[in-house]
Phi, psi and omega in degrees: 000134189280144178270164190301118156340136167311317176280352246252133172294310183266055194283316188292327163303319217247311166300326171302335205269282166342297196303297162345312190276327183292324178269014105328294196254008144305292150343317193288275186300344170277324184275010166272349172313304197256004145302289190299341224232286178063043190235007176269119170294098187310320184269001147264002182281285187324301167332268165338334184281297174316297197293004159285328201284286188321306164352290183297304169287349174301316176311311154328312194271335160297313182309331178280334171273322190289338178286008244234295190287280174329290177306325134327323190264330172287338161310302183302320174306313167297351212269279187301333203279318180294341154310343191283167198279042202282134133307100170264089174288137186269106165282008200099178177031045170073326188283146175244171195211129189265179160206151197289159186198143142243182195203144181183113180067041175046041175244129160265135215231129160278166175239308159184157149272105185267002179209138178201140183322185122291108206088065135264129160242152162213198213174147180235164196262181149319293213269012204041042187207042188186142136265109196249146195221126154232124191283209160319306187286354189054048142237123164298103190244161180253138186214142117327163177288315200271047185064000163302144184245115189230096179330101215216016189282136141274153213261324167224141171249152204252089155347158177270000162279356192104336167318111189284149167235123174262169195272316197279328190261359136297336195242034167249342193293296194251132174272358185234048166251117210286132142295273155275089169247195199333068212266155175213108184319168201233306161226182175303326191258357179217162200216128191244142179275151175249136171187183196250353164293146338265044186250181186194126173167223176238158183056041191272197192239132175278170188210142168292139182214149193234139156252143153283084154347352203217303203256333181087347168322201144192137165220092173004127168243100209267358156255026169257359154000158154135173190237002164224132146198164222219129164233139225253231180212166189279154182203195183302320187266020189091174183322089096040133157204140151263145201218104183043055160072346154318113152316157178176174204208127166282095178281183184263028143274023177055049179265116180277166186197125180301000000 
């Protein structure tokens, strides 16, 4: 006889019937015992029969609660899984970006981003209360809870001879020529950038570069010269950079430091 499922609706009805029928042919076979033999204390064999039968169903009724248990803690799970927070932010160009959030005293703190285009980069702010996004195109926004968008990109540089370099019509010239990259707040107000202004051609050397959020300023930091650097993640001492695999540290007025 196959044994019952556990999940089984008549699983408790069905292990009883099973037992039951098994302690019947136990029975059976002790009192034929005590035909040939007639030397076995009949009540105390009957003793013994019950207390197997009640066993068995006490076993029955654990089984039943721990599926019990079970079905309740996955219930709770499914409970937190419905609770999280999303945001559905507009980054422009029709796209949208979602991200987990809490809110406390009707201030929205981000938490992490869970669905984003592709060719999206980001950044959470310090305070949690800012998205910094650099697109396809290499422009650089600033985004808010409530969907604000804010350009933070610059679109052209002015040589100290007067010469312009425009953004769109450089990175058409040159294709692996960095403008913007991998920006990382520094502090809620400056934001520090990777690029290759202000020389313009093939194979340069990259430079830290910080904007001012409020103002829009954007400034060289000129001794981060090098052709590899990596900005890393915050720590007690400011923004973590490698600078030709050297450690250094961004503080948040945008001061490098060893």
């Amino acid at each position: 006889m196959a044994k019952p499922s556990i999940f089984s609706r008549d699983y408790k009805r069905q292990m009883r019937r099973r037992r039951r029928n098994r302690a019947i042919i136990i029975s059976s076979v002790i009192l034929l015992i005590i035909v040939g033999f007639g030397a076995i204390n009949f009540s105390y064999v009957k003793a013994k029969i019950q207390n197997y039968v009640y066993k068995t169903e006490e076993d029955i009724e654990e089984v039943q609660t721990d599926k019990e248990v079970i079905q309740q803690q996955t219930d709770e799970i499914e409970e937190f899984k419905e609770e999280k927070k999303v945001l559905d932010l507009s980054i422009g160009d029709g796209r949208n970006i979602k991200v987990e959030y809490d809110e406390n005293n009707n201030i929205i703190k981000f938490k992490d981003v869970l669905e984003i285009p592709k060719g999206i980069y980001y950044n959470i702010s310090p305070s949690k209360e800012f998205l910094l996004i650099i697109d396809e195109k290499q422009n650089m926004k600033i985004i808010d809870s409530k969907s604000k968008v804010e350009n933070i990109t610059s679109p052209t540089y002015i040589a100290p001879n007067g010469e312009r370099f425009e953004k769109d019509s450089t990175l058409q010239i040159y294709s692996n020529y960095i403008w913007n990259s991998e920006a990382k707040f520094i502090s809620d107000s400056k934001v520090a950038y990777i690029s290759n202004i202000p020389y313009f051609g093939s194979n340069l050397n990259k430079y830290i570069w910080i904007v001012d959020i409020q103002n829009k300023t954007h400034t060289t930091i000129w001794n981060s010269k090098a052709k590899d650097i990596k900005l890393l993640s915050q720590n007690d001492k400011g923004l973590e950079i490698s600078i030709e695999g050297n450690i250094k540290y961004l503080d948040k007025q945008g001061k490098l430091l060893n």
